[in-house]
N, CA, C and O atoms as CSV, one atom per row, in Angstrom:
chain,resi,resn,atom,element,x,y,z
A,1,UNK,N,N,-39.638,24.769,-82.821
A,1,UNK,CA,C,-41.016,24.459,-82.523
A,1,UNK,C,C,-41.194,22.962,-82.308
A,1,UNK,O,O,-42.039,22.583,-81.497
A,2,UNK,N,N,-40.249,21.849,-83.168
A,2,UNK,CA,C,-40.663,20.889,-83.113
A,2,UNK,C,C,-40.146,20.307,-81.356
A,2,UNK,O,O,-40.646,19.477,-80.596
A,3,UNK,N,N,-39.168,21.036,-81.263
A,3,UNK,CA,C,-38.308,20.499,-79.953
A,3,UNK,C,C,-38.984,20.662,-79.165
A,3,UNK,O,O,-38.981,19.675,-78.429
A,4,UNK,N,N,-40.113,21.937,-78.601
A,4,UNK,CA,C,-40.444,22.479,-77.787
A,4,UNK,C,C,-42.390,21.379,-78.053
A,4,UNK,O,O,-43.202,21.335,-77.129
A,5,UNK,N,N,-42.541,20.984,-78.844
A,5,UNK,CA,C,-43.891,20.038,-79.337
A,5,UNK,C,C,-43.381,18.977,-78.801
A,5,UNK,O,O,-44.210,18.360,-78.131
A,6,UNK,N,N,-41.733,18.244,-78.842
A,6,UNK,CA,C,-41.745,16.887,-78.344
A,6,UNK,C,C,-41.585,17.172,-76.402
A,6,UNK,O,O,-42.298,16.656,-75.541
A,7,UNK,N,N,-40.564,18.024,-76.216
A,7,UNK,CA,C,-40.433,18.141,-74.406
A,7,UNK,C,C,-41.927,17.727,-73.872
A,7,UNK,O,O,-42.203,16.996,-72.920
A,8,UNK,N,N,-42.957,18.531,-74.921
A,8,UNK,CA,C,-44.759,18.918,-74.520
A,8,UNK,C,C,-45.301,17.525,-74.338
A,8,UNK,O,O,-45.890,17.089,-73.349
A,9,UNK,N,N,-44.992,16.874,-75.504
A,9,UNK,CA,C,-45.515,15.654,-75.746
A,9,UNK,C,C,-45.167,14.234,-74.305
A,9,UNK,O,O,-46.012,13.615,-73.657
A,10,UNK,N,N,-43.531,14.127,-74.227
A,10,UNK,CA,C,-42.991,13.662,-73.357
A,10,UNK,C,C,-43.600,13.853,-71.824
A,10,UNK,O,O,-43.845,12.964,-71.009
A,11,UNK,N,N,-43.790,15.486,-71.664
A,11,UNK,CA,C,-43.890,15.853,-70.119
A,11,UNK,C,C,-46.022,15.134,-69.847
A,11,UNK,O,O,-46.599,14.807,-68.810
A,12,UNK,N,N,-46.436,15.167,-71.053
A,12,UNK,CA,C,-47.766,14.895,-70.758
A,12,UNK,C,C,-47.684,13.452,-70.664
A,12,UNK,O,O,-48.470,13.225,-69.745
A,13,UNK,N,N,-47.184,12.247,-71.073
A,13,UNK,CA,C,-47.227,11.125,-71.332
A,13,UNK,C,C,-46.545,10.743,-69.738
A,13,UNK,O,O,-47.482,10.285,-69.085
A,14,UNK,N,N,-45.471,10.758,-69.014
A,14,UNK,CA,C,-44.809,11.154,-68.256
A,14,UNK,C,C,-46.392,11.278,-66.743
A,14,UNK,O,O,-46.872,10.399,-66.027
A,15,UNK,N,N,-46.613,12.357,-66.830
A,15,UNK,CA,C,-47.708,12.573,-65.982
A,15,UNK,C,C,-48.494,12.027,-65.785
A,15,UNK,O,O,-49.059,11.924,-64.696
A,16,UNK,N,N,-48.886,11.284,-67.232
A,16,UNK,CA,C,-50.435,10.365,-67.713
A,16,UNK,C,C,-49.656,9.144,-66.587
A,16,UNK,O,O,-50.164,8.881,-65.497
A,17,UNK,N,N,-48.605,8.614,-66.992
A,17,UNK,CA,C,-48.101,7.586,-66.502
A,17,UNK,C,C,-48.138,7.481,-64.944
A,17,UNK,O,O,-48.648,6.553,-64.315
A,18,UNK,N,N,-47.409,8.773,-64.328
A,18,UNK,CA,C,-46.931,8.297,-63.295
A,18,UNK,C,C,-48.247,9.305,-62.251
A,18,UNK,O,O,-48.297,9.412,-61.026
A,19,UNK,N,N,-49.046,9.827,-63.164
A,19,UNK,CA,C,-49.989,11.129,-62.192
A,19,UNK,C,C,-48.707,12.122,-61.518
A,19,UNK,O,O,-47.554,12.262,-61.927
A,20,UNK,N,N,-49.250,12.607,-60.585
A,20,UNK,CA,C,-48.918,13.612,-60.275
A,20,UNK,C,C,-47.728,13.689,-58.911
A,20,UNK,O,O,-47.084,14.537,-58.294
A,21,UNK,N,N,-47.953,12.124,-58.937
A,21,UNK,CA,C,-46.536,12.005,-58.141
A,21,UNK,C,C,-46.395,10.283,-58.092
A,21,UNK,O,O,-47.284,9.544,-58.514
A,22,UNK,N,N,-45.267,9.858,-57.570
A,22,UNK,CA,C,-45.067,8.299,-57.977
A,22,UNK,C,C,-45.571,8.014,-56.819
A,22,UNK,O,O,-44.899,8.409,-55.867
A,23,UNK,N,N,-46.821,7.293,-56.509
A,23,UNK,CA,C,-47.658,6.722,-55.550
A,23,UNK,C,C,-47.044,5.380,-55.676
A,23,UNK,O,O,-46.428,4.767,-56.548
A,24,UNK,N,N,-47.633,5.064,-53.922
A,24,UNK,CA,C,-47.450,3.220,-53.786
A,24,UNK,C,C,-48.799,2.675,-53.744
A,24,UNK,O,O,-49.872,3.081,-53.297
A,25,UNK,N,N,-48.366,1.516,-54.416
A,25,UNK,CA,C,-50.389,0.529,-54.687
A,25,UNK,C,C,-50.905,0.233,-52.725
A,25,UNK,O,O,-52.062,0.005,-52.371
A,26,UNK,N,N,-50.083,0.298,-52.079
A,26,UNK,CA,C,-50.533,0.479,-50.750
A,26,UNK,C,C,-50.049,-0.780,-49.488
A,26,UNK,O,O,-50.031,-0.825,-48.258
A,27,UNK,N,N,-49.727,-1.618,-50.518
A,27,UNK,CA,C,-49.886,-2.914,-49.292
A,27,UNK,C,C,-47.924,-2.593,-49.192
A,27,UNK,O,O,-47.089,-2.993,-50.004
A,28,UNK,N,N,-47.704,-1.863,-48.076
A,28,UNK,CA,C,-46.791,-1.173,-47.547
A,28,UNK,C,C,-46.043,-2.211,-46.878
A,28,UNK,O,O,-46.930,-2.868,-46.333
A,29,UNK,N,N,-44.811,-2.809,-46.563
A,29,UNK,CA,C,-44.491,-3.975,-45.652
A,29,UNK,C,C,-42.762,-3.507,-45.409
A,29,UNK,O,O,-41.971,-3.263,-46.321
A,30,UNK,N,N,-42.490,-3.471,-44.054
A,30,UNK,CA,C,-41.033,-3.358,-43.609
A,30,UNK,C,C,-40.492,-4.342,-43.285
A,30,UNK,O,O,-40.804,-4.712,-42.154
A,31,UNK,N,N,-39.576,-5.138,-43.958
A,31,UNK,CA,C,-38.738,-6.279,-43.676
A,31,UNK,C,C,-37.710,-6.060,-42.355
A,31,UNK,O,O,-36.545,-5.728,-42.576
A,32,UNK,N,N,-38.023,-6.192,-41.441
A,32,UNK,CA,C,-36.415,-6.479,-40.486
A,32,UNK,C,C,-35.701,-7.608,-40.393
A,32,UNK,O,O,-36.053,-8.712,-39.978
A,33,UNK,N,N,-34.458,-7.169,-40.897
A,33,UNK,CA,C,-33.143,-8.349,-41.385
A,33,UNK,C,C,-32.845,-8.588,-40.051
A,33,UNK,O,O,-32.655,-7.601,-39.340
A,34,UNK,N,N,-32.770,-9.648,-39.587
A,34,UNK,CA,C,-31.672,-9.263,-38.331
A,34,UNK,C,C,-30.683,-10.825,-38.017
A,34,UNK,O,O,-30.897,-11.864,-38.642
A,35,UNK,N,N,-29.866,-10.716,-37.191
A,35,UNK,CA,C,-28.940,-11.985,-37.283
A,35,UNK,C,C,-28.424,-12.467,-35.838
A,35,UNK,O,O,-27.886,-11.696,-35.044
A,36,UNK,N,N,-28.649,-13.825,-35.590
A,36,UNK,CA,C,-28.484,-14.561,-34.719
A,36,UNK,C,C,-27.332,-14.216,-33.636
A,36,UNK,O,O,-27.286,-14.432,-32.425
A,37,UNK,N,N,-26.406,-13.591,-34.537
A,37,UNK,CA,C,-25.029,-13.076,-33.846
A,37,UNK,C,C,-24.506,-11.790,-33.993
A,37,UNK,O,O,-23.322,-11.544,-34.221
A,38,UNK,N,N,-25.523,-10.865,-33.844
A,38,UNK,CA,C,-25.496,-9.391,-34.453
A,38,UNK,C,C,-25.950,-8.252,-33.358
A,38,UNK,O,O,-26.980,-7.628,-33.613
A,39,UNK,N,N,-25.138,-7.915,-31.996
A,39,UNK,CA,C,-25.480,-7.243,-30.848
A,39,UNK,C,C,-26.110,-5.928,-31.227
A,39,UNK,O,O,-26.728,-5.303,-30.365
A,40,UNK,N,N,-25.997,-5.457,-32.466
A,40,UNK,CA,C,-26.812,-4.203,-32.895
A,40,UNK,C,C,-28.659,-4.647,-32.754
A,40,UNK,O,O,-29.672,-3.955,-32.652
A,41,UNK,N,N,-28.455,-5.864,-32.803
A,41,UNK,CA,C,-30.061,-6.202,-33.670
A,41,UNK,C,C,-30.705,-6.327,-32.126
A,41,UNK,O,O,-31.788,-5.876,-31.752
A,42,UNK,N,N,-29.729,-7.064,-31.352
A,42,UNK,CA,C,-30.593,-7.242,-29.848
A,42,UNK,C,C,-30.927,-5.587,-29.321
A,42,UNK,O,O,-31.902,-5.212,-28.670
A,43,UNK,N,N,-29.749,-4.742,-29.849
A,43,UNK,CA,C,-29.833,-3.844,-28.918
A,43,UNK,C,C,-31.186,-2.517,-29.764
A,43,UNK,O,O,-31.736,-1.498,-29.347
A,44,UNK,N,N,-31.219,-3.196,-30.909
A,44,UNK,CA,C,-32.674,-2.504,-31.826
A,44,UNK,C,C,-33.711,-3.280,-31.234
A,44,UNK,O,O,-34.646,-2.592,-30.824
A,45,UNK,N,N,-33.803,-4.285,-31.099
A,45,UNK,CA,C,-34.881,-5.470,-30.720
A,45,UNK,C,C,-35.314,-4.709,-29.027
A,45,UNK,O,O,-36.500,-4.502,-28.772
A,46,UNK,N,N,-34.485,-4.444,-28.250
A,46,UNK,CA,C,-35.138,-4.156,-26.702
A,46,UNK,C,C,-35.065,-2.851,-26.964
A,46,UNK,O,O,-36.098,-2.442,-26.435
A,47,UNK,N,N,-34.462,-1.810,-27.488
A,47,UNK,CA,C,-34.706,-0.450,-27.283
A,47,UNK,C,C,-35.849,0.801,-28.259
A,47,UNK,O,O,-36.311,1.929,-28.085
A,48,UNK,N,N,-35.876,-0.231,-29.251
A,48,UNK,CA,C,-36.477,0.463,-30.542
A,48,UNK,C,C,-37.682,-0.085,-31.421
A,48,UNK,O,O,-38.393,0.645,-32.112
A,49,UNK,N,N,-37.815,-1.374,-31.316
A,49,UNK,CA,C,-38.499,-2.079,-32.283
A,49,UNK,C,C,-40.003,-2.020,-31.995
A,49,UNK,O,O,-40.785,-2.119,-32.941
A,50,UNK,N,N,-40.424,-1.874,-30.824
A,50,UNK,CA,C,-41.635,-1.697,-30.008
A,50,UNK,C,C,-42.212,-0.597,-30.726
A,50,UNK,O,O,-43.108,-0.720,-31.560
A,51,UNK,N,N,-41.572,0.686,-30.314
A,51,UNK,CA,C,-41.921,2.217,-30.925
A,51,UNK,C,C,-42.120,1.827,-32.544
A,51,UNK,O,O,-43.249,1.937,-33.021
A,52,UNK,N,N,-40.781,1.275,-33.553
A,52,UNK,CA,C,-41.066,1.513,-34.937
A,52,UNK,C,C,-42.159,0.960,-35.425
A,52,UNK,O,O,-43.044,1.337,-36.193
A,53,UNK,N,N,-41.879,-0.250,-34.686
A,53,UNK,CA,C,-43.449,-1.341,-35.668
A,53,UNK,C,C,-44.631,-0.146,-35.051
A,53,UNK,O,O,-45.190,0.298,-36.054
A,54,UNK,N,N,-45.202,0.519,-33.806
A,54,UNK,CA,C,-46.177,1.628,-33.670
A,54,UNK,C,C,-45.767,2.436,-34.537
A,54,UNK,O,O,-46.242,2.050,-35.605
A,55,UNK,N,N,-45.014,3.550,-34.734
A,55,UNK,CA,C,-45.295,4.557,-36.362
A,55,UNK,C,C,-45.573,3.713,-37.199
A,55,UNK,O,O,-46.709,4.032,-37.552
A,56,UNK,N,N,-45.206,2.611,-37.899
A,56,UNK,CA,C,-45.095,1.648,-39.140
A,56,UNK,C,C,-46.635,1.401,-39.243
A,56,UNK,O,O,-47.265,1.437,-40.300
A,57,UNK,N,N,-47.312,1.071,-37.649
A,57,UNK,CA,C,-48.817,0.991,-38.205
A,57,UNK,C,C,-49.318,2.126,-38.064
A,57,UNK,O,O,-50.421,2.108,-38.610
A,58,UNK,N,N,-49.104,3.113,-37.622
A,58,UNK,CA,C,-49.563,4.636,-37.994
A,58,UNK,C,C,-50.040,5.005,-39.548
A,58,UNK,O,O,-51.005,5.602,-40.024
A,59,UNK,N,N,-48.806,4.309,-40.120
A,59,UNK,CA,C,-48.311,4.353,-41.506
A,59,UNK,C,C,-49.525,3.395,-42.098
A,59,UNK,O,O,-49.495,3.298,-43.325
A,60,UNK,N,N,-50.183,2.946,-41.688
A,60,UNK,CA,C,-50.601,1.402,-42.459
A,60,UNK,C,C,-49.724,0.824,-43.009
A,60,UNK,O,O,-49.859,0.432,-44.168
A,61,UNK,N,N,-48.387,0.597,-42.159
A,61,UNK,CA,C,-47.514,-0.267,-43.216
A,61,UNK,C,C,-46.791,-1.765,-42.152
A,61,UNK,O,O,-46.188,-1.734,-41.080
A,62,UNK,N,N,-47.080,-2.607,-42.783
A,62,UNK,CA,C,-46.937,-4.030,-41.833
A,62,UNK,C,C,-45.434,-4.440,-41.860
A,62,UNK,O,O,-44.759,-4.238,-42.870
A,63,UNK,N,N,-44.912,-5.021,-40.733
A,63,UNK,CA,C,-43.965,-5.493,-40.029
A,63,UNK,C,C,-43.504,-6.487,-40.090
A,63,UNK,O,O,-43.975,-7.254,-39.251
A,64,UNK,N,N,-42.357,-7.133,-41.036
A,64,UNK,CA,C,-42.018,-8.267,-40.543
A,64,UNK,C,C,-40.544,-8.598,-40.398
A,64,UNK,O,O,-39.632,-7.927,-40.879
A,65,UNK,N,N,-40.364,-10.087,-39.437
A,65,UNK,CA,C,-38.784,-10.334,-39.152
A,65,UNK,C,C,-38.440,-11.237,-39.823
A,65,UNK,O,O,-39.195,-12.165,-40.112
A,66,UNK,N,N,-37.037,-11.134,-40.269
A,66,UNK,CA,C,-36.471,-12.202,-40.844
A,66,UNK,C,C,-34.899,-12.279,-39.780
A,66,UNK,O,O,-34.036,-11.401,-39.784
A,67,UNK,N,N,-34.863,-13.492,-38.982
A,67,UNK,CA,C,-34.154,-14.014,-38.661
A,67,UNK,C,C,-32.837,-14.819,-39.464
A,67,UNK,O,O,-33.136,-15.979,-39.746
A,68,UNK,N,N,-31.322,-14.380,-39.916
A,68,UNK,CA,C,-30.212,-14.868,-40.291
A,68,UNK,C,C,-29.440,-15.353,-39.401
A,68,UNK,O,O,-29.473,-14.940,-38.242
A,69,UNK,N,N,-28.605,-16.327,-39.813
A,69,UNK,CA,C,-27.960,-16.533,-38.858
A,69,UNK,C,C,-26.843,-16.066,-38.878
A,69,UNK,O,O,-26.249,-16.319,-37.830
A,70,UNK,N,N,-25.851,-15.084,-40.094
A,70,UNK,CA,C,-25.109,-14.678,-38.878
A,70,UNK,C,C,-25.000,-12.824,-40.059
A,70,UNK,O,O,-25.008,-12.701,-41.284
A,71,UNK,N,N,-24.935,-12.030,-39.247
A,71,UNK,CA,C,-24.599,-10.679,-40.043
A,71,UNK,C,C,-23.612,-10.931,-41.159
A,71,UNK,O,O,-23.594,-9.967,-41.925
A,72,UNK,N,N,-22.980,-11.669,-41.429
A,72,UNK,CA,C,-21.625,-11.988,-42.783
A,72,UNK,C,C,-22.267,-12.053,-43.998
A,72,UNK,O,O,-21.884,-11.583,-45.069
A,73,UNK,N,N,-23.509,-12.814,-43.698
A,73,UNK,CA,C,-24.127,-13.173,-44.921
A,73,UNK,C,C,-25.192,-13.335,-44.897
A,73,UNK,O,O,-25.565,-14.427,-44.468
A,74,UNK,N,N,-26.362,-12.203,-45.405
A,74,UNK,CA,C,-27.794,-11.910,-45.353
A,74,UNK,C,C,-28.563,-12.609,-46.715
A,74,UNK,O,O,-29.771,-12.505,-46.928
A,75,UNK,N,N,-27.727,-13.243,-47.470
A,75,UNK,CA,C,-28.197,-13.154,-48.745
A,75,UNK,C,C,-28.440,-14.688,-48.972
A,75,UNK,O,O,-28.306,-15.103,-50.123
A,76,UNK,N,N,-28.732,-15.429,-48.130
A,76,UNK,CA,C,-29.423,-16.895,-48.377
A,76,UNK,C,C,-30.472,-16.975,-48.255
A,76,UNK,O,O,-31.020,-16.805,-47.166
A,77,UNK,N,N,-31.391,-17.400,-49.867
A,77,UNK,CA,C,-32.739,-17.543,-49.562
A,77,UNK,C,C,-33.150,-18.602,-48.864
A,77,UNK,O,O,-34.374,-18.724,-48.875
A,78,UNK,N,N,-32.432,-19.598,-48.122
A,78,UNK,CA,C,-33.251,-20.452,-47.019
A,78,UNK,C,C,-33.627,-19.940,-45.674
A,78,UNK,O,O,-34.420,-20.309,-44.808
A,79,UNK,N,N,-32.842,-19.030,-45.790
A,79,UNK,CA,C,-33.205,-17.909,-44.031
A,79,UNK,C,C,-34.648,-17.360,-44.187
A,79,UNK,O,O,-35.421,-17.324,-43.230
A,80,UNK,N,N,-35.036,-16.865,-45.630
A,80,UNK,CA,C,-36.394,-16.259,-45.676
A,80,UNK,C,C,-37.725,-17.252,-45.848
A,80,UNK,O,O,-37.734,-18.392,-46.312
A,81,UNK,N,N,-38.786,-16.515,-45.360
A,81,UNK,CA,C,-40.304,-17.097,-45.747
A,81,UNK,C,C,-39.989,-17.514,-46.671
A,81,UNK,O,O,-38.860,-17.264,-47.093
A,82,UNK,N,N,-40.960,-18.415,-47.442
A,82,UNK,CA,C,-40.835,-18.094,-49.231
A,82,UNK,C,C,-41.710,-17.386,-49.741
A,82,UNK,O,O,-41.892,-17.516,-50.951
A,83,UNK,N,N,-42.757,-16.142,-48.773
A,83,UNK,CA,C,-42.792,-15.208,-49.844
A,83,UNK,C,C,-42.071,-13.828,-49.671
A,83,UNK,O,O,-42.345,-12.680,-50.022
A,84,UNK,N,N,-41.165,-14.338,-49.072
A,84,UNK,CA,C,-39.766,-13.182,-48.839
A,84,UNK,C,C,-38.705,-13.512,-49.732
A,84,UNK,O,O,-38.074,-12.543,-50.152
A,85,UNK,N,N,-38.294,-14.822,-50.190
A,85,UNK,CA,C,-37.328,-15.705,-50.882
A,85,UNK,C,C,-36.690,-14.331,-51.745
A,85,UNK,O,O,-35.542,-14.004,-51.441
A,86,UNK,N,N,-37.359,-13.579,-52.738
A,86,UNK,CA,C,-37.353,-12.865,-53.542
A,86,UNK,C,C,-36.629,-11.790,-52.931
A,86,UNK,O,O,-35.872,-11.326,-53.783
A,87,UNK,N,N,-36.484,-10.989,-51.487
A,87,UNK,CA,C,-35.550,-9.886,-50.806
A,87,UNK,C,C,-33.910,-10.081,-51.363
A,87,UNK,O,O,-33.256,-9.230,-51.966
A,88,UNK,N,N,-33.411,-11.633,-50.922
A,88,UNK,CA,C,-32.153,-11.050,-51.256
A,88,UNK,C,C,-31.306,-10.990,-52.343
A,88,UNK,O,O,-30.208,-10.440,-52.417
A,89,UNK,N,N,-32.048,-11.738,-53.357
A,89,UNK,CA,C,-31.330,-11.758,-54.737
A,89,UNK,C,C,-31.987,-10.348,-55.127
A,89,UNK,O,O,-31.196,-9.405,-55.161
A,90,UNK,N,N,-33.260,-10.093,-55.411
A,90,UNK,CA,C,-33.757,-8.669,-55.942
A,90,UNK,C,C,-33.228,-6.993,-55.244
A,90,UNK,O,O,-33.101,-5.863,-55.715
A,91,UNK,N,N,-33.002,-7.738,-53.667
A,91,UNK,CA,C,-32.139,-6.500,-53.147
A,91,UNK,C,C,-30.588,-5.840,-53.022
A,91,UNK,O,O,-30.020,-4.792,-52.714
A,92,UNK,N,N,-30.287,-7.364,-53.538
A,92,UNK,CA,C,-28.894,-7.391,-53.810
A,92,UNK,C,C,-28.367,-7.179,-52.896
A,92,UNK,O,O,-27.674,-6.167,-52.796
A,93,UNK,N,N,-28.541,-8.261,-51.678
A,93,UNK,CA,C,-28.115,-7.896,-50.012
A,93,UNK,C,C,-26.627,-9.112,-50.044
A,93,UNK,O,O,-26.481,-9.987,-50.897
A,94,UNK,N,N,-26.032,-8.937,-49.313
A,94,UNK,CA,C,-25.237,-9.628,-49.059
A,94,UNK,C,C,-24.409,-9.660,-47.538
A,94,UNK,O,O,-23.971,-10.751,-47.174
A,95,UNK,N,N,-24.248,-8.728,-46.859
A,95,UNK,CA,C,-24.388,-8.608,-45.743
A,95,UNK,C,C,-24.286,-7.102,-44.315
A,95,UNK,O,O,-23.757,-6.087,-44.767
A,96,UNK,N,N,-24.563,-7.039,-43.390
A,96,UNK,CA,C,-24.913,-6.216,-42.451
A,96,UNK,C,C,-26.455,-6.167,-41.817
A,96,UNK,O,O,-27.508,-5.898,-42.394
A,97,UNK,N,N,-26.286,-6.412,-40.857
A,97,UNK,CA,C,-27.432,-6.081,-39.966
A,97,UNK,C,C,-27.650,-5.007,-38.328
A,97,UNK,O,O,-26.913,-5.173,-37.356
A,98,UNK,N,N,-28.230,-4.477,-38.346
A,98,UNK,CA,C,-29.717,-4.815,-38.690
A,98,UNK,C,C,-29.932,-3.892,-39.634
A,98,UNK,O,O,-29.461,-2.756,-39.579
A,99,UNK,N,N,-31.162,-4.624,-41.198
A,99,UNK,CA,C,-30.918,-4.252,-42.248
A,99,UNK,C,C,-32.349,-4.481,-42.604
A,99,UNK,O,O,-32.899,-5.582,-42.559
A,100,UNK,N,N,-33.048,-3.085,-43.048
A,100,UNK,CA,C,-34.732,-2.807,-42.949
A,100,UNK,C,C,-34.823,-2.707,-44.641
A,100,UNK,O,O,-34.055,-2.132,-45.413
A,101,UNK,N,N,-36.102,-3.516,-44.933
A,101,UNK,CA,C,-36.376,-3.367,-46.488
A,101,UNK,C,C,-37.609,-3.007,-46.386
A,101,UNK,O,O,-38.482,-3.494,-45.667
A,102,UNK,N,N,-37.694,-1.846,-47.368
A,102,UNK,CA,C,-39.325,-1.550,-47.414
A,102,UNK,C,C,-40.019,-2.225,-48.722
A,102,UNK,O,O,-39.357,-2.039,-49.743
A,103,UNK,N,N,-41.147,-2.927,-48.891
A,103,UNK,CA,C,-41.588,-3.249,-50.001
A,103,UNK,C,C,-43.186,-2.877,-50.086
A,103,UNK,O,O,-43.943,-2.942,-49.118
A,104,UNK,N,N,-43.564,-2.482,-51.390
A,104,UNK,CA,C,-44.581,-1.984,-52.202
A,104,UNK,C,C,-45.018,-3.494,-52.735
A,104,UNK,O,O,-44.569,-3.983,-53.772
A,105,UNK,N,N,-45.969,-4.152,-51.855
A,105,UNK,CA,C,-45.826,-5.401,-52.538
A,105,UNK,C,C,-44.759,-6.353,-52.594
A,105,UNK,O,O,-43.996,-6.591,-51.657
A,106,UNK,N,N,-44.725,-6.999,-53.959
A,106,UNK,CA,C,-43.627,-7.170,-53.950
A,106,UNK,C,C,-42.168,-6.218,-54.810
A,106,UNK,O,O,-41.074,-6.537,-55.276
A,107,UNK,N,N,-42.688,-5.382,-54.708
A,107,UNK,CA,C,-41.312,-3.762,-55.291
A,107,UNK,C,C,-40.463,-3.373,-54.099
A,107,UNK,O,O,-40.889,-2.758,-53.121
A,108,UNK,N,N,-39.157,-3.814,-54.283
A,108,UNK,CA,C,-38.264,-3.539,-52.828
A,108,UNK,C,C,-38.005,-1.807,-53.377
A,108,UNK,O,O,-37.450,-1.565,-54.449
A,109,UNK,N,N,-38.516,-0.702,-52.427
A,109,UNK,CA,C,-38.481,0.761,-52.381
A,109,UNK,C,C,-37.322,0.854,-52.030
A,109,UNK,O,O,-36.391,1.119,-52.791
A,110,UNK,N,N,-37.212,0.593,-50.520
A,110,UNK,CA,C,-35.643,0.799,-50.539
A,110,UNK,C,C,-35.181,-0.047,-49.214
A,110,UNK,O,O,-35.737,-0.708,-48.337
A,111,UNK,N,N,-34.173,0.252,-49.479
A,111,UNK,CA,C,-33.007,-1.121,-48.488
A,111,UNK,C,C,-31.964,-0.380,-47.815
A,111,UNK,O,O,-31.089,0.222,-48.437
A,112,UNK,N,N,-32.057,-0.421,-46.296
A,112,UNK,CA,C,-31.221,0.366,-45.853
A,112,UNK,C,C,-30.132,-0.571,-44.441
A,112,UNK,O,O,-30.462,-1.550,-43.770
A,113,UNK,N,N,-29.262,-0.044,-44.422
A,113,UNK,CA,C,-28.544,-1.022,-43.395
A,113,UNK,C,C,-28.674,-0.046,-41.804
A,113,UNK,O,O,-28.284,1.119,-41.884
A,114,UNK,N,N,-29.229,-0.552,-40.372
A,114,UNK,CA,C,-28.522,0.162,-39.417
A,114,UNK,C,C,-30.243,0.855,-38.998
A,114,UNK,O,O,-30.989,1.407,-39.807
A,115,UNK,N,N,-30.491,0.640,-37.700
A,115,UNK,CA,C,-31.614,1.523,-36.947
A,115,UNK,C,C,-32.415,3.026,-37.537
A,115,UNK,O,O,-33.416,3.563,-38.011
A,116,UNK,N,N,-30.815,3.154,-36.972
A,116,UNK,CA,C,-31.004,5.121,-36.875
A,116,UNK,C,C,-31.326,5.479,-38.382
A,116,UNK,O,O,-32.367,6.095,-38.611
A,117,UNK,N,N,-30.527,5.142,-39.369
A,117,UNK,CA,C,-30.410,5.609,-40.849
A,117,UNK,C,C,-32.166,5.241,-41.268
A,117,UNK,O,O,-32.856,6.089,-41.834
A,118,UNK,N,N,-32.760,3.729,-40.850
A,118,UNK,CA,C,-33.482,3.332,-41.724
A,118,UNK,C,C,-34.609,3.671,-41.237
A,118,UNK,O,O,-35.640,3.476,-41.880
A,119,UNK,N,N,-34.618,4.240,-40.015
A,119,UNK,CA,C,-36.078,4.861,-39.538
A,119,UNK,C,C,-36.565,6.190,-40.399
A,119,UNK,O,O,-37.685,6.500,-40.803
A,120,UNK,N,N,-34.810,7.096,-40.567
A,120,UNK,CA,C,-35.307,8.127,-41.028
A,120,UNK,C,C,-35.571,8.041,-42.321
A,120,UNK,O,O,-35.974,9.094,-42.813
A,121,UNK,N,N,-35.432,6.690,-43.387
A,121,UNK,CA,C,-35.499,6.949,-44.817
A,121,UNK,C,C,-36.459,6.229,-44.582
A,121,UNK,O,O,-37.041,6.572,-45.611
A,122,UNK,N,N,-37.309,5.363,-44.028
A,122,UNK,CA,C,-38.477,4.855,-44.763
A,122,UNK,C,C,-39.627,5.887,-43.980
A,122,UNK,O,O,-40.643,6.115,-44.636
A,123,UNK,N,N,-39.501,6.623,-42.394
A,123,UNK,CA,C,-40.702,7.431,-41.992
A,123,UNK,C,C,-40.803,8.775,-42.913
A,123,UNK,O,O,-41.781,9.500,-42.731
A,124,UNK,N,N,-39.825,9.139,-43.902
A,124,UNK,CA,C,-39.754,9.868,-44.919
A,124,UNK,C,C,-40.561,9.353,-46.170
A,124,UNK,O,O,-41.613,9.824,-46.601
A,125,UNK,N,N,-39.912,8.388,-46.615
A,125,UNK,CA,C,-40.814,7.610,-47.499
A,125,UNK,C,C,-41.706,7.545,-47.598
A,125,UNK,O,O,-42.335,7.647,-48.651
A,126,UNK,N,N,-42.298,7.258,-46.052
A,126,UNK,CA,C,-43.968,6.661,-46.425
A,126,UNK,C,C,-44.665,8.150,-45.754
A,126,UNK,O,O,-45.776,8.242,-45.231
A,127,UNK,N,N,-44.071,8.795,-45.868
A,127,UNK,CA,C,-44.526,10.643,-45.172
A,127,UNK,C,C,-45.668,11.304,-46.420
A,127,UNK,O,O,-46.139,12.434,-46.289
């Protein structure tokens, strides 16, 4: 009885916490990594980037670029804004591009490397 009183206790506290599903506070933002010397990123930049940033504001979720200079190494905070500074130590990036971060604010959701892969995990995400 007592086991089956604590699971009870846990699963309500749990719910209280997170409601009824793990929501985002809203201010939705897609980082695009991309790098000075990185023919994937040109070839996302003229074939794709037009269309994503349109679903992304479908999404209400805002767009931005971060220019590296070279795909080897994504993980210098002088390449970023400074209120991006915080992407690559907290994302634990270090290198590949082109490389999409979704953030909840400032909460990196998720970090994905590569076009094709990261369209389908963040238009899932924010689904």
């Amino acid at each position: 009885m007592l086991k089956y009183f604590t699971k009870l206790i846990s699963a309500v506290i749990l719910v209280s916490f997170f409601g009824n599903s793990i929501g985002f506070a809203g201010n939705m933002t897609v980082v695009y990594i991309g790098a000075k010397n990185c023919p994937n990123c040109r070839k996302y930049e003229a074939n794709d980037e037009q269309n994503f940033v349109k679903a992304l504001k479908s999404k209400k979720t805002s767009y931005k670029t971060v220019m590296v200079e070279s795909f080897a190494d994504i993980s210098q905070e002088a390449d970023y804004p400074k209120e991006l500074k915080f992407i690559p130590k907290e994302g634990q990036l270090s290198r590949g591009t082109p490389h999409f971060v979704l953030l909840d604010g400032k909460n990196i959701i998720l970090s994905v490397k590569g076009y094709d892969y990261a369209n389908h995990e963040i238009m899932q995400t924010l689904n």
